[in-house]
N, C-alpha and C positions, 0 to 999 in steps of 0.2 A: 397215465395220460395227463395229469392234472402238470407232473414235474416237467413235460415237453414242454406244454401249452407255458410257464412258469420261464424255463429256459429261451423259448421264444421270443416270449415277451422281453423279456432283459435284452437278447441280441439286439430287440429292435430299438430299444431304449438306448443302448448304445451307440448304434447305430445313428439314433437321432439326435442325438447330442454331439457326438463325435461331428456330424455334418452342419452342427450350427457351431459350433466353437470352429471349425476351419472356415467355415464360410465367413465367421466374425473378424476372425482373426486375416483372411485371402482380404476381405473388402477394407481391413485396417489400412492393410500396407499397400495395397495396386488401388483402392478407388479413391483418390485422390488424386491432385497436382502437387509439383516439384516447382516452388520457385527459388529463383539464384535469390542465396543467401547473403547476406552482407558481406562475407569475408570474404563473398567470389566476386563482388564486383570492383574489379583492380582498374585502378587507373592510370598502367602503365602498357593498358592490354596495346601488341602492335600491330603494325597497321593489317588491315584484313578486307576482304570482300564479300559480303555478304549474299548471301542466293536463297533462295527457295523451291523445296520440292515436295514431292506427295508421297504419305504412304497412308496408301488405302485413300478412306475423306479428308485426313487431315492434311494440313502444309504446313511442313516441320521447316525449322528456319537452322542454318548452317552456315560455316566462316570459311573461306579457304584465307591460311596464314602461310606468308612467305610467299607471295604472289608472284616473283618474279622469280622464284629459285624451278630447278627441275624440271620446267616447262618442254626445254630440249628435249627431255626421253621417257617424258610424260610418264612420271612415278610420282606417286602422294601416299602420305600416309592417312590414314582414315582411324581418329579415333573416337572410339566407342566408349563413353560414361556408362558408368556402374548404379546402383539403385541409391536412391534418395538423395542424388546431387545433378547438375545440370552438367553439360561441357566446360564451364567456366570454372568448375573445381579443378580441372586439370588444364590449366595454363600453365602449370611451372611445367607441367613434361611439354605441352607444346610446344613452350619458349624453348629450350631445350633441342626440342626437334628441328625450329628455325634456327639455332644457333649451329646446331651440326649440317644445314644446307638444305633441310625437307621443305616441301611443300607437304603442307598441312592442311586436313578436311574435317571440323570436328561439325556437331550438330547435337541441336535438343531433341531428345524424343518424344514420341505423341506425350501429351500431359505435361510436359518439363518446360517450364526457361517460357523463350519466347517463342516454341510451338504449339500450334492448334492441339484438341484434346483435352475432353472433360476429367480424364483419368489416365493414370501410367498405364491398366487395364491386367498385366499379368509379365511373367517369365517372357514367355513366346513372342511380346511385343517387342521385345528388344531385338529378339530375332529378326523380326517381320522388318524396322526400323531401319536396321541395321542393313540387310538385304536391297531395301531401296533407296538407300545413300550408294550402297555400289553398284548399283544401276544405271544411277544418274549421275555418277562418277564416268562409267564407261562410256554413257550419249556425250559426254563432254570430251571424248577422246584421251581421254587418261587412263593407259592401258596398264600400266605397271601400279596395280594395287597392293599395299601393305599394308591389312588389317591392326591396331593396336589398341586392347580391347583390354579393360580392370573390371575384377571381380562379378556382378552379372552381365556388364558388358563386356568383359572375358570370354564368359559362358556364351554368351552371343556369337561372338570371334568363331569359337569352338564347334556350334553348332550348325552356325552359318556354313561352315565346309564342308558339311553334308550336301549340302543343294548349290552353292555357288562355288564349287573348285577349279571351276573354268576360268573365271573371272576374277581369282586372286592371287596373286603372286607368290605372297608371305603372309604369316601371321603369328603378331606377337601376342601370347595369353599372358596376360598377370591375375594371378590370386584369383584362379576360376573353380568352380566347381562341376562335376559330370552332370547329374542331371539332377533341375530344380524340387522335385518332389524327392526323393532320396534325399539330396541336400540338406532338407528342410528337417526331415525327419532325425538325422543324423545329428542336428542340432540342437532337437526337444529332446531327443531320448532319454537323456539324463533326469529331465525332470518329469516326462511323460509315461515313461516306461513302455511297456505294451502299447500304449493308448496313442502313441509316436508313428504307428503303423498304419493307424486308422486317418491318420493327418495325413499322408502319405499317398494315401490311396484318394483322398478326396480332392485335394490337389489337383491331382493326373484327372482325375473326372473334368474338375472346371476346364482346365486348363483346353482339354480335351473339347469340350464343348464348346468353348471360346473360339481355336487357336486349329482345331483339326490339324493339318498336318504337321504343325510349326508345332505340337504340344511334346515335348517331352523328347524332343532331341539330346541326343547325346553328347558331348564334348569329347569322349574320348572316342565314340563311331566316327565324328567329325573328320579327328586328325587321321585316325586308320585310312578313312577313306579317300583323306584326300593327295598324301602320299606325297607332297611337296616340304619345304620347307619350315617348320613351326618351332619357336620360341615359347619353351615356357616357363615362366618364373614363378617362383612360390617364394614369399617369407616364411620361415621356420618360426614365428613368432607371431603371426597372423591369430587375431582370436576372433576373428569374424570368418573366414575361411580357413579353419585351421589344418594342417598339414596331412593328416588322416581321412578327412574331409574334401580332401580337394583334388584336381585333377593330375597335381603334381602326383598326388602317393599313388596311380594308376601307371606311372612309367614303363612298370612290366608288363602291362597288357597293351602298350601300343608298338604294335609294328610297324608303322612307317619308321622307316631305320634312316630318315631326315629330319627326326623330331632330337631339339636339344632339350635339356632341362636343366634349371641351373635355381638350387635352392639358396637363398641370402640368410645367413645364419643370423645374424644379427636385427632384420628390419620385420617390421610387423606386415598391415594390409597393403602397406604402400612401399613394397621396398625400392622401386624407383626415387623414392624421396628420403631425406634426412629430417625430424621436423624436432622441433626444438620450442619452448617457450615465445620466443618473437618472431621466427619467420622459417620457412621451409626452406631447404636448400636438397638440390639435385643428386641425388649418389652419381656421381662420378663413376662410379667401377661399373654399376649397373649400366650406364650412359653408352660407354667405351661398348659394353659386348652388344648392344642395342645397335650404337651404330654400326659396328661393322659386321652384324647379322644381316643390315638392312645393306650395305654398300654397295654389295655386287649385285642388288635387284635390277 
């Protein structure tokens, strides 16, 4: 009896600790704000229009770039920022995407840049984010959407085609992962061991509690389900999403047999880009099959 009561007790202690180091660790990285960092505020940004829209209480502030381009057959690309940067971290691919003819829709989300929100809040926000930027893309009559989503706003991209496949055309994933608790796990294991499980599991609680149905989406349910066009890119050299880790090594469990996959053997989290000591430059090769994934939309 005594060894039960003993064995108990220990699960619980585990148990109890296990849910303050995640909880410590969940409110390090979501309960905060995101502001643009000095090296993203360029002073060659082009010209843009700026708007406002809502998700949920807050009013998240967004650019459409390339204002005059695509208007005729109302297609935009809509890109979607990754965790612990604003939309201004990714002006080289936007430029990029206005130099290839896109009209371009980027945006802070809750907690980032210069959107409302006391905190980023979780995973699923990006989701939820991300969902009502193409919303308010479609009341503007811009029907030909092309999601282009990096690393948790990848996952976003991925997840979002769960619920909104009606309403999107294409979608490009970069450096995404399947699902954020897995993920996450998949990343301590090494140094957590077993105890990687229990992070794992607590997670999916919050997130759960937060986020109800937006919790714990899939990215590769996503693209199954949605049966259309999708792009996905992976660096082979990613050490933040690493290649085992990510949604690229799941290729053989997706059947939409319109899904491409194109791993860049050479570039890390960002193989859209080249970056170098003084300034970032464009992969070109990634650029080419970018745009003419996007061409016939």
């Amino acid at each position: 009896m005594k060894i039960i009561i003993i064995i108990i007790l220990l699960a619980f202690i585990i148990l109890a600790l296990s849910f303050l180091l995640t909880f410590i660790m969940y409110r390090m990285q979501f309960g905060k704000r995101i502001d643009i960092c000095e090296a993203d505020k360029k002073s060659d940004i082009p010209r843009r229009k700026k708007i406002e829209f809502y998700s949920g209480k807050n009013k998240l502030t967004g650019y459409f770039y390339g204002i005059n381009q695509n208007k005729v057959n109302n297609k935009v690309v809509l890109v979607v920022n990754g965790y612990g940067v604003t939309y201004n971290a990714y002006m080289p691919e936007i430029c990029e995407l206005i130099n290839c003819g896109y009209l371009v829709f980027s945006y802070d989300m809750t907690g980032c840049g210069e959107s409302e929100g006391e905190n980023i809040k979780g995973f699923a926000q990006f989701i939820i984010d991300a969902q009502n930027a193409v919303l308010y893309l479609k009341k503007q009559g811009l029907d030909k959407i092309i999601a282009f989503g990096h690393s948790t706003g990848a996952y976003a991209v991925a997840a979002l085609l769960n619920i909104q496949k009606e309403n999107l055309n294409k979608a490009i994933i970069i450096s995404a992962f399947d699902v954020p608790n897995k993920f996450v796990r998949m990343c301590m294991q090494k140094k957590m061991k077993c105890f990687a499980y229990l992070l794992q599991f607590w997670i999916a609680v919050f997130e759960k509690i937060q986020f109800g149905k937006y919790a714990l989406l899939s990215g590769k349910d996503g693209v199954n389900k949605y049966q259309k066009p999708v792009l996905i890119i992976q660096g082979a050299k990613d050490d933040q999403v690493e290649v085992n880790n990510s949604l690229y090594s799941l290729r053989k469990d997706v059947i939409n047999n319109q899904a491409e996959f194109l791993l860049e053997k050479n570039r890390g989290h960002y193989p859209t880009r080249i970056e170098n000591e003084k300034d970032i430059v464009i992969n070109k090769e990634i650029f080419e099959v970018i745009k003419e994934y996007i061409k016939d939309t």
